[in-house]
KOLDREN-538557 format. One record per residue (C-alpha): residue number from 1; x, z, y. Coordinates in nm, 3 decimals. Example, Ala and Ser with C-alpha at 12.3 -4.5 7.8 and 13.67 -1.06 7.14 Angstrom:
BEGIN
seq->1	xx->1.230	zz->0.780	yy->-0.450
seq->2	xx->1.367	zz->0.714	yy->-0.106
This chain:
BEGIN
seq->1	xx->-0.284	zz->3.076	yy->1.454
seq->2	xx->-0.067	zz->2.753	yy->1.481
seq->3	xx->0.204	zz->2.736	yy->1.196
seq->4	xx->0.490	zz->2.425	yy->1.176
seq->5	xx->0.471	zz->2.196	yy->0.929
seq->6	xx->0.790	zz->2.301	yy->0.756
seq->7	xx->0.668	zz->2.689	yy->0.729
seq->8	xx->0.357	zz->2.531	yy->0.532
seq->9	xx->0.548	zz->2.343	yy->0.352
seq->10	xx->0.791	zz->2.634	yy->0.251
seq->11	xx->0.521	zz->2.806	yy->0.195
seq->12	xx->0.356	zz->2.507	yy->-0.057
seq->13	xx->0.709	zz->2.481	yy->-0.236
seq->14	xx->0.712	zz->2.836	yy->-0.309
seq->15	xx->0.357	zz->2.848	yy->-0.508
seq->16	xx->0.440	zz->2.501	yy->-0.698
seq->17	xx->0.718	zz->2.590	yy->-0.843
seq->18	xx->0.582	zz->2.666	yy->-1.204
seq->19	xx->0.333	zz->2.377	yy->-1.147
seq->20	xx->0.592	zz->2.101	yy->-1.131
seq->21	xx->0.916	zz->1.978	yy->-1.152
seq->22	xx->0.902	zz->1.871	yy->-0.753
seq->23	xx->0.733	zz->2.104	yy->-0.559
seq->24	xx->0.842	zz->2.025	yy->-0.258
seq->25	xx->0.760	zz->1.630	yy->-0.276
seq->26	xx->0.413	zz->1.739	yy->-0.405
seq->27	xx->0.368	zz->1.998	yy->-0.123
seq->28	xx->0.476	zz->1.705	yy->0.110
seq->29	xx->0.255	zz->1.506	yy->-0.086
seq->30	xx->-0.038	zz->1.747	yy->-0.053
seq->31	xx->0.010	zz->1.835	yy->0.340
seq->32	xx->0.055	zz->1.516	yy->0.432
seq->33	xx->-0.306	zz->1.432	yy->0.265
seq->34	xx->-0.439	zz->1.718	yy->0.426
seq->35	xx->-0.362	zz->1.647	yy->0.790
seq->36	xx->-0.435	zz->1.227	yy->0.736
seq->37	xx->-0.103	zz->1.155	yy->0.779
seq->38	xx->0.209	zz->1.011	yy->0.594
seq->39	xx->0.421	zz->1.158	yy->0.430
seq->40	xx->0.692	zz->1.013	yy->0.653
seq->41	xx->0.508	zz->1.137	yy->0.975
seq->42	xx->0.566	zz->1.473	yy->0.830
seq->43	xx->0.944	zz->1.440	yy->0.756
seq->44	xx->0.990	zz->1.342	yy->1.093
seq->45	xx->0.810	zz->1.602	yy->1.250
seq->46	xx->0.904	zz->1.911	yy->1.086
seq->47	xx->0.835	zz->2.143	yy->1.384
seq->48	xx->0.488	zz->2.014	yy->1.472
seq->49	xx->0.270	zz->2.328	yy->1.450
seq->50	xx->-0.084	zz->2.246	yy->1.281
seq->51	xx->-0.343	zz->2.361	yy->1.549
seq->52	xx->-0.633	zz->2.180	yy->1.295
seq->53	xx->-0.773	zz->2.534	yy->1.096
seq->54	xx->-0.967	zz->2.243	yy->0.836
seq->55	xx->-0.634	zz->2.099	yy->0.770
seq->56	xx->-0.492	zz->2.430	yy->0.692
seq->57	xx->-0.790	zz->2.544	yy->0.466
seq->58	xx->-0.773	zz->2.169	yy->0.267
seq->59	xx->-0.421	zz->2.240	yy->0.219
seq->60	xx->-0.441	zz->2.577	yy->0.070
seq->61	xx->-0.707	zz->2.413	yy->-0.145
seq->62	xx->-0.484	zz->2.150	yy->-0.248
seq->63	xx->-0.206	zz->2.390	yy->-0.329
seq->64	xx->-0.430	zz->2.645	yy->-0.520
seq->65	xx->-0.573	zz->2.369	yy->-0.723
seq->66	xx->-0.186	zz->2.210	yy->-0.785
seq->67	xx->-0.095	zz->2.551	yy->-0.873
seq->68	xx->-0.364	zz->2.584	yy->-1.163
seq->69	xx->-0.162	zz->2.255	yy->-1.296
seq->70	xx->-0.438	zz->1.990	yy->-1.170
seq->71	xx->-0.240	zz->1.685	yy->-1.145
seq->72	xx->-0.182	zz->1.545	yy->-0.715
seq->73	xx->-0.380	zz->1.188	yy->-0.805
seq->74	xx->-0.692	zz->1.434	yy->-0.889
seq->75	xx->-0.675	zz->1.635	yy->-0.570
seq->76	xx->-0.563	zz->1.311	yy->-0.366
seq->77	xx->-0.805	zz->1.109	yy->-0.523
seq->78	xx->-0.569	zz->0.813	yy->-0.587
seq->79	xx->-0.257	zz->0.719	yy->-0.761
seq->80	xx->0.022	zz->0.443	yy->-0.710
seq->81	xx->0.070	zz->0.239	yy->-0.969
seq->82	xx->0.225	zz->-0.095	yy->-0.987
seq->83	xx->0.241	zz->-0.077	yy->-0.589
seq->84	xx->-0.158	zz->-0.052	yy->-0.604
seq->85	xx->-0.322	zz->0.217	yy->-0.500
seq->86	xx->-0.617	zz->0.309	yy->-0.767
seq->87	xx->-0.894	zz->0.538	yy->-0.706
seq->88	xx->-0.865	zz->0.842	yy->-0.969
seq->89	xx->-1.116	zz->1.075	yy->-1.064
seq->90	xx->-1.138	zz->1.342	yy->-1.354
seq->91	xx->-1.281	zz->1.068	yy->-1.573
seq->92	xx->-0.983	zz->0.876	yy->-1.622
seq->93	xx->-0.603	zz->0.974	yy->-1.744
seq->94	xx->-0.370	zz->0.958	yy->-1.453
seq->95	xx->-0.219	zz->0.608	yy->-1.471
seq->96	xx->0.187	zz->0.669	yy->-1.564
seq->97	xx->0.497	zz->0.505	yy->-1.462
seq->98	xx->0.559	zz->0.408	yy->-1.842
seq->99	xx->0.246	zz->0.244	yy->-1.888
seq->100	xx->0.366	zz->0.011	yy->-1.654
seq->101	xx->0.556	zz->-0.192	yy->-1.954
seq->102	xx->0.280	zz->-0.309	yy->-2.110
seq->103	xx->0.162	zz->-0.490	yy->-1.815
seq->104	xx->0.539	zz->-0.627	yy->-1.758
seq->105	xx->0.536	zz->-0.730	yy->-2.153
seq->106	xx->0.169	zz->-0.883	yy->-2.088
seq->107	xx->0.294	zz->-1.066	yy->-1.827
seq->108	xx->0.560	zz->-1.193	yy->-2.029
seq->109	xx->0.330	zz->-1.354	yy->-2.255
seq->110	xx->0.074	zz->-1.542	yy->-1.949
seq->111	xx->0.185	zz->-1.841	yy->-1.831
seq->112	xx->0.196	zz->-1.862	yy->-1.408
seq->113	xx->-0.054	zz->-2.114	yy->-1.468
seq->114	xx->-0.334	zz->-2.183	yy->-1.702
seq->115	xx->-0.672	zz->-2.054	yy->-1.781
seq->116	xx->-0.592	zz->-1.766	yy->-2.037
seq->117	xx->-0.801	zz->-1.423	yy->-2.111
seq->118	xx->-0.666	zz->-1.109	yy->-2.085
seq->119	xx->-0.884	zz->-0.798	yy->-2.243
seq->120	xx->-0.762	zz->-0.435	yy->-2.179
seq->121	xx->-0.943	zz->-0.193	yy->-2.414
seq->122	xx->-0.966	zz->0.161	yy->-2.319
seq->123	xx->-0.911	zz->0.053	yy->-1.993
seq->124	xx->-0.953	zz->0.423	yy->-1.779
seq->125	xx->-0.924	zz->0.343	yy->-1.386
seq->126	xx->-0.806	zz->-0.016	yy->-1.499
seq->127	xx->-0.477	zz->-0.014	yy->-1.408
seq->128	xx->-0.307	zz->-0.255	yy->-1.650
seq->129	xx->-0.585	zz->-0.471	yy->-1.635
seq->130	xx->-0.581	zz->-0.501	yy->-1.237
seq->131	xx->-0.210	zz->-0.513	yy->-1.262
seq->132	xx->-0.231	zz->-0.845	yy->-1.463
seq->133	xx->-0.542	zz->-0.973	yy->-1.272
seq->134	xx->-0.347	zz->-0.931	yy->-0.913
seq->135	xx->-0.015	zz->-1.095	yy->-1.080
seq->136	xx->-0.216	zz->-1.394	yy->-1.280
seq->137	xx->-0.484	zz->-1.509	yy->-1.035
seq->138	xx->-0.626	zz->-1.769	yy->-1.249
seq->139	xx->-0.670	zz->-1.572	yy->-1.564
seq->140	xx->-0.971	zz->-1.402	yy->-1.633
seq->141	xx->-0.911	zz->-1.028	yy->-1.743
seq->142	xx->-1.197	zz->-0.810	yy->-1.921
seq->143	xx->-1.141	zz->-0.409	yy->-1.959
seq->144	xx->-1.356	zz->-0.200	yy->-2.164
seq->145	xx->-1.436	zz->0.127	yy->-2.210
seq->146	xx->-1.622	zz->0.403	yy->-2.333
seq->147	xx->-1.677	zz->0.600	yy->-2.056
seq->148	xx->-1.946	zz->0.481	yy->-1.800
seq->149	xx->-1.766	zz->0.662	yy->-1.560
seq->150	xx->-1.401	zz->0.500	yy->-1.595
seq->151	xx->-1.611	zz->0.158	yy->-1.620
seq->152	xx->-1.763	zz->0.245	yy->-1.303
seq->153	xx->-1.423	zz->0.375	yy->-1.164
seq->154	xx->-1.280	zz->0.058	yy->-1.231
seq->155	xx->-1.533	zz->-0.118	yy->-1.139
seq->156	xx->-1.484	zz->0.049	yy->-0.791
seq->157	xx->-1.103	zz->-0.005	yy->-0.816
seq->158	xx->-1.149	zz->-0.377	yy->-0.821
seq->159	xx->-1.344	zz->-0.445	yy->-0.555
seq->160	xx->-1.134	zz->-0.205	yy->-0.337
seq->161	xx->-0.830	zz->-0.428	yy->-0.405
seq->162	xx->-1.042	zz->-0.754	yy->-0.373
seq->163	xx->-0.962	zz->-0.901	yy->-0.688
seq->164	xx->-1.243	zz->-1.156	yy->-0.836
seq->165	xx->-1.087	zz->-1.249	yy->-1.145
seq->166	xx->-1.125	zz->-0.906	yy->-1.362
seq->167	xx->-1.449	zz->-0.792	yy->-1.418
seq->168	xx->-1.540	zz->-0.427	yy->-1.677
seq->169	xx->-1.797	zz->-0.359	yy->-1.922
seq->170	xx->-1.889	zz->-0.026	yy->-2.098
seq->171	xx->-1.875	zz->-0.020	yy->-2.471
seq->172	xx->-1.680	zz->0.087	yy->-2.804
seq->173	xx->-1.312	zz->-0.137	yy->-2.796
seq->174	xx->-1.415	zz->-0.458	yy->-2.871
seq->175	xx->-1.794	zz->-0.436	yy->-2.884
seq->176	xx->-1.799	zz->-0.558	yy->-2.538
seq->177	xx->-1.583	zz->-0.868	yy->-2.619
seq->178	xx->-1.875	zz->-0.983	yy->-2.874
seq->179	xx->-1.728	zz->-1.340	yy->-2.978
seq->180	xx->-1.458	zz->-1.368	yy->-2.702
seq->181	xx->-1.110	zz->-1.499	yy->-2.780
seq->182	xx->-0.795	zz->-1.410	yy->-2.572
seq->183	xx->-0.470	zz->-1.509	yy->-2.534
seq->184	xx->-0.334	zz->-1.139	yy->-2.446
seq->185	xx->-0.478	zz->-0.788	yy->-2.559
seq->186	xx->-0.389	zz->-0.483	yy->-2.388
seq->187	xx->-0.442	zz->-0.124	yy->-2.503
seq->188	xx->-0.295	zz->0.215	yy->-2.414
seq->189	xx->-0.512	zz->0.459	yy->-2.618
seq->190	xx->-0.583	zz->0.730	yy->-2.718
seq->191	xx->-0.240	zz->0.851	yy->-2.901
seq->192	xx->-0.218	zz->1.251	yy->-2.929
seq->193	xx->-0.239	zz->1.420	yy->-3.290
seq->194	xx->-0.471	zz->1.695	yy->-3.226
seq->195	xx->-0.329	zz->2.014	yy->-3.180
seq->196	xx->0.009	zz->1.866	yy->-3.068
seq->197	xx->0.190	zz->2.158	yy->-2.904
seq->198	xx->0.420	zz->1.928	yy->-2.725
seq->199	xx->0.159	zz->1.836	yy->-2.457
seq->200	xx->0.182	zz->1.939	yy->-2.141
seq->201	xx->-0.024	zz->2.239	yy->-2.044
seq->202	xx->-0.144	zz->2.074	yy->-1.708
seq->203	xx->-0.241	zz->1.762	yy->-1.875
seq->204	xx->-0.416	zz->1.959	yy->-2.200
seq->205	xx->-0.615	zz->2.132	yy->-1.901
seq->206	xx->-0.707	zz->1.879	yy->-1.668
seq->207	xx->-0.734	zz->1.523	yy->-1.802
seq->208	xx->-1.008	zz->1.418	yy->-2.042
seq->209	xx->-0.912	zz->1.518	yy->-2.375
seq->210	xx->-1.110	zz->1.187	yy->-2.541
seq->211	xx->-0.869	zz->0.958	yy->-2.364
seq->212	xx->-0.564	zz->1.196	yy->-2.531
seq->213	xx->-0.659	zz->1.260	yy->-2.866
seq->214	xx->-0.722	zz->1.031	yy->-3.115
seq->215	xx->-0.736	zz->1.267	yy->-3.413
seq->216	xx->-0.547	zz->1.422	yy->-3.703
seq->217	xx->-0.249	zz->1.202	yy->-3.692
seq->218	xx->-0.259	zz->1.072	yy->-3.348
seq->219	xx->-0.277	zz->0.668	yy->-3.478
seq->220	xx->-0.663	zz->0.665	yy->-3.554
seq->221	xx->-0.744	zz->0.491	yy->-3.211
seq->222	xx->-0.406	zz->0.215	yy->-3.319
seq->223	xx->-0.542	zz->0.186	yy->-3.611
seq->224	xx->-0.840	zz->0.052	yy->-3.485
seq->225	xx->-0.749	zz->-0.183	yy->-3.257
seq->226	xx->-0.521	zz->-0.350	yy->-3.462
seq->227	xx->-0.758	zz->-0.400	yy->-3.729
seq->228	xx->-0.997	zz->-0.550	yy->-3.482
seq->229	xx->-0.757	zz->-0.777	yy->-3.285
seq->230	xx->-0.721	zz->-1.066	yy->-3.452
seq->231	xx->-1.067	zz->-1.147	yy->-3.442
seq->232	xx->-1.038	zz->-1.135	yy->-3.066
seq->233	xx->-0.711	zz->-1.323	yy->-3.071
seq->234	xx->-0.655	zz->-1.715	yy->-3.009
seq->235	xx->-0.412	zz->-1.794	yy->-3.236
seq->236	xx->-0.054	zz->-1.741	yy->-3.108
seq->237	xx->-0.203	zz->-1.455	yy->-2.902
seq->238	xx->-0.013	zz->-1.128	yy->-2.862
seq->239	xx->-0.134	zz->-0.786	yy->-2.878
seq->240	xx->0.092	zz->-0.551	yy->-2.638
seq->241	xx->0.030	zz->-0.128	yy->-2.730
seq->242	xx->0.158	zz->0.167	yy->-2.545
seq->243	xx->0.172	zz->0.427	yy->-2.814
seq->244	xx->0.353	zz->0.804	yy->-2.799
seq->245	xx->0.702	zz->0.821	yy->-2.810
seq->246	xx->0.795	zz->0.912	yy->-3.201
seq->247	xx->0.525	zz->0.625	yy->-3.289
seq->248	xx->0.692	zz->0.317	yy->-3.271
seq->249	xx->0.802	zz->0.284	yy->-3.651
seq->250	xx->0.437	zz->0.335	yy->-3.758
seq->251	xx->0.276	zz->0.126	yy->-3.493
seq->252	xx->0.509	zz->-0.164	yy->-3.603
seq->253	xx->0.439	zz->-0.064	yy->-3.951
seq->254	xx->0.069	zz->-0.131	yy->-3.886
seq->255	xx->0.098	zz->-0.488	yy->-3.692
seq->256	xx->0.337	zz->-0.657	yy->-4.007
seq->257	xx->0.080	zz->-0.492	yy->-4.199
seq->258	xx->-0.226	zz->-0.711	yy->-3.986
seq->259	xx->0.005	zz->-1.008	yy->-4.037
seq->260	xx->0.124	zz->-1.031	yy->-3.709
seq->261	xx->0.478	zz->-1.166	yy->-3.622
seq->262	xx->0.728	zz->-1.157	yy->-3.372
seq->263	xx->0.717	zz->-0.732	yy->-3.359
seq->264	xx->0.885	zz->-0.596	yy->-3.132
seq->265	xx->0.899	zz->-0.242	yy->-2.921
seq->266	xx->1.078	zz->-0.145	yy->-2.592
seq->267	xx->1.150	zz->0.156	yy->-2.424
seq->268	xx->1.046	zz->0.331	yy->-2.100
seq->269	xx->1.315	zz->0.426	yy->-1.862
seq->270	xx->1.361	zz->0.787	yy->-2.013
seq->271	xx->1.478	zz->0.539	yy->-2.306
seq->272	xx->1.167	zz->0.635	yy->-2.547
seq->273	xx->0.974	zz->0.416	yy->-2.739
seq->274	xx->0.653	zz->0.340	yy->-2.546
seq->275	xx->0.537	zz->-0.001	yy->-2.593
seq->276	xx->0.513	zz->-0.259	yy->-2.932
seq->277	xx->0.356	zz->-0.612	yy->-2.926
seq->278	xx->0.308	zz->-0.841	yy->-3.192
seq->279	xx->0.229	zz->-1.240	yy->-3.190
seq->280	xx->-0.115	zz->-1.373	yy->-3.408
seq->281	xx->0.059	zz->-1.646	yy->-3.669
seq->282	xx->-0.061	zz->-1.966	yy->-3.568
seq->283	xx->-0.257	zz->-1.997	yy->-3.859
seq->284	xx->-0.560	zz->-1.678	yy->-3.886
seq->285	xx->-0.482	zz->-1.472	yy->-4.151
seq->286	xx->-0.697	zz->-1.525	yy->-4.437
C-alpha cells in the first residue's frame, strides 16, 4: 500500500523522539537515504506517496536501528564533516562538529605554502587529517592508528576524495612515524575516564569504546602523546589536542610541563573547552 512521504515521516518523528534531540531532521535524514534522494527532494514533495515496498522496508530499518540510539552516519554510512563527506563505519567514532577546531587551529599554524608535515595520531576515518590535506595541498599529512580497520577506512576515505598528499599507516601513536619530524601534530584521543556516567547512552552503545576511553582518569591517552611529541616535532612545531570539556586546565598543565610554550586552549561553539596547542621552544628540550 502506497503511503506519502510526510505520513512516513510522521510516523519516523514519532519513534525518534527518545533517540534524539531532532527527530524529525533525522527521520528526513533517514527517508531521504532510503528512497536515494535528497533531503530537499523530500521537503518539496511532501505528498509523493512511496509506491517502492524496498524503500519502505530500508526505512523502517533505518528507524528501528536510530531508535536503539545507533548514531544516522552508521546507518547512512557517511558523515559531513568539514563540507567532506567521509565514509563511516562501526570502526571509527563519528567525526563531530567540535573536532573541527583542531583542524582550523592546525591550519593556523601551516603556511599556504611550503613543504611542512602534518601527522594525525589516532586518526579514526581521518577526518582532521583529510581536512588539512584538502586545505594544504603541498603538505604531506600522515595519520595513524591502531585499528586496521579505521586505517583501512581512511585509507578508503582518501582516495574517495582524490587527495594524493595524505597517506595512513597502522600502528601504536607514533610507532608509525619511526624517525619522522613534523611541523604540526594532531590528535583527538581517546579522552573518557572509565565509567564516566556523563556519556551519552547512544554513544556508550554504539561507538567503539577503545577510541572513548582512555582509562581511570580519562588523560592516559594525553599523557602519552605529549610525552612522545617532541621527538616527532621540528623545532617551533605545534602540537594541537582536542581533549573533553572539564580537561583543559590539566591538558595545559601537561604541555608547560613537556616544555612547550605558547599554550593556549579555545572553545567549541557550545563555549566548552575542546581544543589546547602548544609551540616546541626553538631549542629541544634537554
Amino acid at each position: 500500500m502506497a503511503t506519502e512521504i510526510r505520513a512516513l515521516i510522521e510516523e519516523g518523528v514519532a519513534r525518534l523522539r527518545r533517540a534524539t534531540d531532532d527527530p524529525r531532521r533525522e527521520a528526513e535524514l533517514l527517508l531521504a537515504d532510503a528512497l536515494g534522494r535528497s533531503r530537499a527532494w523530500l521537503l518539496a514533495n511532501p505528498g509523493e506517496r512511496v509506491l517502492d515496498c524496498e524503500a519502505t522496508d530500508r526505512y523502517e530499518s533505518h528507524v528501528t536501528r536510530r531508535a536503539s540510539g545507533e548514531p544516522v552516519a552508521y546507518i547512512m554510512g557517511e558523515k559531513e564533516f568539514w563540507s567532506m563527506t567521509l565514509a563511516v563505519t562501526r570502526d571509527v567514532l563519528v567525526p563531530r562538529p567540535e573536532t573541527e577546531l583542531v583542524v582550523e587551529r592546525a591550519l593556523a599554524h601551516l603556511a599556504e605554502r611550503g613543504a611542512q608535515r602534518v601527522l594525525d595520531l589516532a586518526t579514526g576515518s581521518g577526518a582532521i587529517a583529510l581536512a588539512i590535506a584538502r586545505e594544504r595541498p603541498a603538505r604531506r599529512v600522515l595519520g595513524t592508528d591502531v585499528s586496521s580497520a579505521a586505517i583501512a577506512l581512511a585509507t578508503a576515505n582518501t582516495q574517495r576524495l582524490g587527495l594524493a598528499n595524505a597517506r595512513f599507516e597502522t600502528g601504536t601513536w607514533y610507532e608509525p612515524a619511526s624517525e619522522e619530524l613534523f611541523d604540526v601534530i594532531t590528535c583527538n584521543p581517546p579522552y573518557v575516564a572509565d565509567g564516566d556516567a556523563g556519556l551519552a547512552w547512544q554513544v556508550r552503545r554504539h561507538e567503539p569504546h577503545r577510541a572513548l576511553y582512555a582509562g581511570p582518569t580519562g588523560l592516559e591517552a594525553l599523557h602519552t602523546v605529549v610525552a612522545g611529541a617532541p621527538a616527532h616535532l621540528l623545532p617551533a612545531g605545534w602540537l594541537v589536542l582536542e581533549h573533553g570539556s572539564t580537561q583543559g586546565e590539566a591538558v595545559r598543565a601537561l604541555l608547560a610541563a613537556a616544555r612547550f610554550t605558547e599554550v593556549s586552549t579555545f572553545r567549541d561553539l557550545a563555549g566548552h573547552e575542546r581544543c589546547t596547542e602548544g609551540m616546541l621552544p626553538s631549542r629541544r628540550p634537554t
